[in-house]
C-alpha positions as a printed Julia matrix, in Angstrom:
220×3 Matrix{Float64}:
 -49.33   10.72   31.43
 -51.49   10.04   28.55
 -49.67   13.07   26.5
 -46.14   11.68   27.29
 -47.66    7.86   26.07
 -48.95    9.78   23.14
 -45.17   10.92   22.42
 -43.22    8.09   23.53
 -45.85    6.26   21.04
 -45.2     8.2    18.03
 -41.49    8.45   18.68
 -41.37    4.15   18.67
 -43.37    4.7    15.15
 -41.19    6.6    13.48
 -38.07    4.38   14.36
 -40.13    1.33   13.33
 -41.4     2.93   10.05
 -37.82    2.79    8.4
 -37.35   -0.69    9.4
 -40.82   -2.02    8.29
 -39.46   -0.02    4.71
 -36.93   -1.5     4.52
 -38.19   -4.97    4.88
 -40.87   -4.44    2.4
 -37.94   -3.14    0.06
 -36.26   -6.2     0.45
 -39.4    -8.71    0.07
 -40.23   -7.05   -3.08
 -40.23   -8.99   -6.48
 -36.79   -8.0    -8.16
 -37.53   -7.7   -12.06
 -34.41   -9.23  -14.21
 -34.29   -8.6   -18.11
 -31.92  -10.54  -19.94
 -31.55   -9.82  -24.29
 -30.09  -12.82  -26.0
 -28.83  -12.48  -29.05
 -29.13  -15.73  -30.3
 -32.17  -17.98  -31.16
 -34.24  -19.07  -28.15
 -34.12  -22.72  -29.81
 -30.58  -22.23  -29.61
 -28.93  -25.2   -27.57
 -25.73  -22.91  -26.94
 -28.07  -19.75  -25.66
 -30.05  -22.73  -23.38
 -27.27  -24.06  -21.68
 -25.63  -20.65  -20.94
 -29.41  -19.48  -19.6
 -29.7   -22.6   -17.35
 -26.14  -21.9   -16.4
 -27.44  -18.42  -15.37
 -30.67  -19.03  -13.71
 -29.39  -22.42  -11.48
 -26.52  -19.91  -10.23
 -28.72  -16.87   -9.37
 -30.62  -19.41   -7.46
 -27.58  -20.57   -5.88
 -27.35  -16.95   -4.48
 -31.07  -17.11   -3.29
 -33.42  -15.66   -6.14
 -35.42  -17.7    -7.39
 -37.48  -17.23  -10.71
 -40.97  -16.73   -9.51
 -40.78  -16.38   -6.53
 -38.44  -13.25   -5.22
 -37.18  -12.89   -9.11
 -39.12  -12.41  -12.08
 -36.88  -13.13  -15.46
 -37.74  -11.84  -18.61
 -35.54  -13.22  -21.84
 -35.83  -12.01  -24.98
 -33.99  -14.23  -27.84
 -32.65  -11.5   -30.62
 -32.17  -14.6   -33.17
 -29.45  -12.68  -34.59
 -31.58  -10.44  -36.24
 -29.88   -6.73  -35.32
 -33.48   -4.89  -35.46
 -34.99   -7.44  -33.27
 -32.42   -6.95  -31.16
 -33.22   -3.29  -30.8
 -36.85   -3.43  -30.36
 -36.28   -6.23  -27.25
 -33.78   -3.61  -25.49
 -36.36   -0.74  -25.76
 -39.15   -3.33  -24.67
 -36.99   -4.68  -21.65
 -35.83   -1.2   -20.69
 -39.81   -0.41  -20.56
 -40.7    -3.21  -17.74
 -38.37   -0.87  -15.65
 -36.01   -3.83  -14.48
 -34.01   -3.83  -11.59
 -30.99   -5.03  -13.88
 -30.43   -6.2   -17.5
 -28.16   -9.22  -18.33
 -27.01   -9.15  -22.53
 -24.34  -10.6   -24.57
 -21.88   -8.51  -26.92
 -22.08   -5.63  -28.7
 -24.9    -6.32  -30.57
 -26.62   -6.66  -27.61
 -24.94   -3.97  -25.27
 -25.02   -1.38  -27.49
 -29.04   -0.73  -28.08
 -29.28   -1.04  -24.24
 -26.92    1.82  -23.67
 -28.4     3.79  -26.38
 -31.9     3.04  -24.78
 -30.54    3.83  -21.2
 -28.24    5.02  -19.28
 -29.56    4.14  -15.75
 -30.77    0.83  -15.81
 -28.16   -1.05  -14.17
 -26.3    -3.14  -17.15
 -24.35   -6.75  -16.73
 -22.72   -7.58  -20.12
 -20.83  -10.93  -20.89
 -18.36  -11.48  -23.8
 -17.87   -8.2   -25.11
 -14.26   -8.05  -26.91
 -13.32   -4.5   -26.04
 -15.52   -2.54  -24.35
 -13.37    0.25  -23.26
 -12.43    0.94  -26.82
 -15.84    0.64  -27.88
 -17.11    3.33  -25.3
 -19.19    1.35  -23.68
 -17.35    2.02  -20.12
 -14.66    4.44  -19.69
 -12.08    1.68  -17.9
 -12.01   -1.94  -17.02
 -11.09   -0.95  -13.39
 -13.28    2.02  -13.52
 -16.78    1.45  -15.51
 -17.96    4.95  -14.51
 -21.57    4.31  -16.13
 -24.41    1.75  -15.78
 -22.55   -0.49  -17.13
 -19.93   -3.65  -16.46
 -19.45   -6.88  -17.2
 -16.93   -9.28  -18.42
 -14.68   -9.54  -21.39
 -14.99  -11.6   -24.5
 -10.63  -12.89  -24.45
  -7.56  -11.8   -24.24
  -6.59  -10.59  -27.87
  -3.01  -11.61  -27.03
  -4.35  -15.24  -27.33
  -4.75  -15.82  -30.57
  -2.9   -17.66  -33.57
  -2.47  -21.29  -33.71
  -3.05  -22.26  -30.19
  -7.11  -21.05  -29.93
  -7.89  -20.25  -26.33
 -11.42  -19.69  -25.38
 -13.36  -18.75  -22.23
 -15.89  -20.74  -21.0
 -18.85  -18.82  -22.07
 -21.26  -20.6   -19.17
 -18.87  -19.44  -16.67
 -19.19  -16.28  -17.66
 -23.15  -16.42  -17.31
 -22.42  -17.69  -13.96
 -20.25  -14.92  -12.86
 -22.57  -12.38  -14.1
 -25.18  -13.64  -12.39
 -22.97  -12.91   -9.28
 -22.76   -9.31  -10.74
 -26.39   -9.19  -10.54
 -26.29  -10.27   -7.43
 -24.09   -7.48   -6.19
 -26.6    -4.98   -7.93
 -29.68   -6.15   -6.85
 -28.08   -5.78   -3.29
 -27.2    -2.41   -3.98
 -23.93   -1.82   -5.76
 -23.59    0.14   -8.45
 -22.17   -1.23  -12.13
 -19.62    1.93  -11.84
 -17.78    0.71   -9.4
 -18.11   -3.47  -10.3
 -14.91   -3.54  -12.74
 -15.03   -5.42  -15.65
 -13.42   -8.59  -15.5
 -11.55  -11.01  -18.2
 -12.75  -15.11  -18.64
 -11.64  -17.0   -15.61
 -11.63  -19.74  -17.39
  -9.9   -20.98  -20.96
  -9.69  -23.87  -23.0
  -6.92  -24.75  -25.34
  -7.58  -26.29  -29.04
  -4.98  -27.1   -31.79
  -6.05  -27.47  -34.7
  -3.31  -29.95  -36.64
  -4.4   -29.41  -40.03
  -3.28  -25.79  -39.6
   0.05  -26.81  -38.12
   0.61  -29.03  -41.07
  -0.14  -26.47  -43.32
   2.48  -24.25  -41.81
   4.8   -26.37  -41.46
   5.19  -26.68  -38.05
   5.23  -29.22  -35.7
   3.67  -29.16  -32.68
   5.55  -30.83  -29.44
   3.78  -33.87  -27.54
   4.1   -32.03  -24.48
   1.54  -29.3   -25.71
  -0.69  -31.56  -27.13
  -0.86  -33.4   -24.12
  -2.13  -29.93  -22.4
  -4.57  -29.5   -24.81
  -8.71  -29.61  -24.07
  -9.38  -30.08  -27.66
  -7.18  -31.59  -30.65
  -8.37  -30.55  -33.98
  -7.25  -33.3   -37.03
C-alpha cells in the first residue's frame, strides 16, 4: 500500500509540476525596452509614451509591478541611438518598442531574436526590415509611417499616439506568446486632413468649401 501511495504520489507531482511552471512563467516580471528617437524633454515623444504606457495598462501590465519599462531617448543623435539599441538588447527584454528607421535599424542589426514592435516606419518591406507586410517572417513588425499615395496638397497624417497605442497591443500579443512573424504589419488607422491655402493660392487653385469643411486642420 505504501509503495502504490509512493507512486500515485509522484505521478500527482509530475502533473502538478507543469502547472506550478507555468504559473510562475506567467507571474514573472516581463522586461519592455522601448528606444526613442527623440529628446526625452520632448513634449511630442511624452505624449506618445503616456499614450503607450496608459494603454499597456489598459491590457493589464502595469509598470512596476508585472512590467518593467526601460526608455531610452536617442535625442536625434544617430550614434546615441546605436549605443541605446545595443544597451536595451543587453537587459535581455521580453520585447522592444522603437520608432523609424533610425531607430529600427540598429535593433535589427543588434538582433535578430528579440521580439521587435516598430511604429512609423515609411517602407519597411523595401527597406528589408521584414520580407512582407502580410508576412514579417523575422522578429520584427509593426506599423507603417502613411500611405505614400497621400501626398500633395491635401497632407494626410496618422495619428502618431494611436499608433503607440496599437503597438502596445502588439506587445501585448507577444508578451502572450505570439510571434512578430506572423503579427502583419499594419498601415495608420487613423488620418487627419490639413490644407494648407497659401499653397493652393500659389498654384492657382481653388479649393471647394465642401473640402474645407472636411478638413481637421486649415493652413492660411
Amino acid at each position: 500500500m505504501r509503495r502504490r501511495s509512493f507512486i500515485a504520489g509522484l505521478g500527482s507531482a509530475s502533473v502538478a509540476l507543469p502547472i506550478i511552471a507555468q504559473a510562475q512563467q506567467s507571474e514573472r516580471t516581463r522586461r519592455i525596452g522601448v528606444l526613442m528617437t527623440l529628446a526625452s524633454d520632448d513634449k511630442r515623444g511624452q505624449t506618445f509614451i503616456s499614450a503607450f504606457v496608459e494603454r499597456l495598462q489598459q491590457l493589464g501590465w502595469t509598470n512596476g509591478g508585472n512590467a518593467q519599462i526601460d526608455i531610452r531617448w536617442g535625442g536625434g543623435d544617430a550614434d546615441r541611438i546605436r549605443r541605446y539599441a545595443t544597451e536595451l538588447v543587453a537587459l535581455a527584454p521580453d520585447a522592444i518598442l522603437t520608432v523609424g528607421a533610425v531607430g529600427l535599424a540598429p535593433l535589427l542589426q543588434v538582433t535578430r531574436s528579440v521580439p521587435i514592435v516598430f511604429v512609423v516606419v515609411p517602407n519597411p518591406v523595401s527597406a528589408g526590415f521584414v520580407e512582407s507586410l502580410g508576412h514579417p517572417g523575422g522578429n520584427a513588425t509593426g506599423f507603417l509611417m502613411f500611405e505614400y499615395a497621400l501626398s500633395g496638397l491635401i497632407s494626410y497624417g496618422p495619428d502618431f499616439a494611436d499608433q503607440y497605442r496599437q503597438a502596445a497591443r502588439y506587445i501585448d500579443r507577444v508578451l502572450k506568446g505570439e510571434a512578430p512573424a506572423d503579427l502583419p504589419v499594419q498601415a495608420p488607422s487613423k488620418y487627419a486632413v490639413a490644407i494648407n491655402l497659401g499653397t493652393a493660392k500659389a498654384l492657382g487653385l481653388a479649393v471647394p468649401p465642401a473640402l474645407l469643411a472636411r478638413a481637421d486642420e486649415v493652413i492660411e
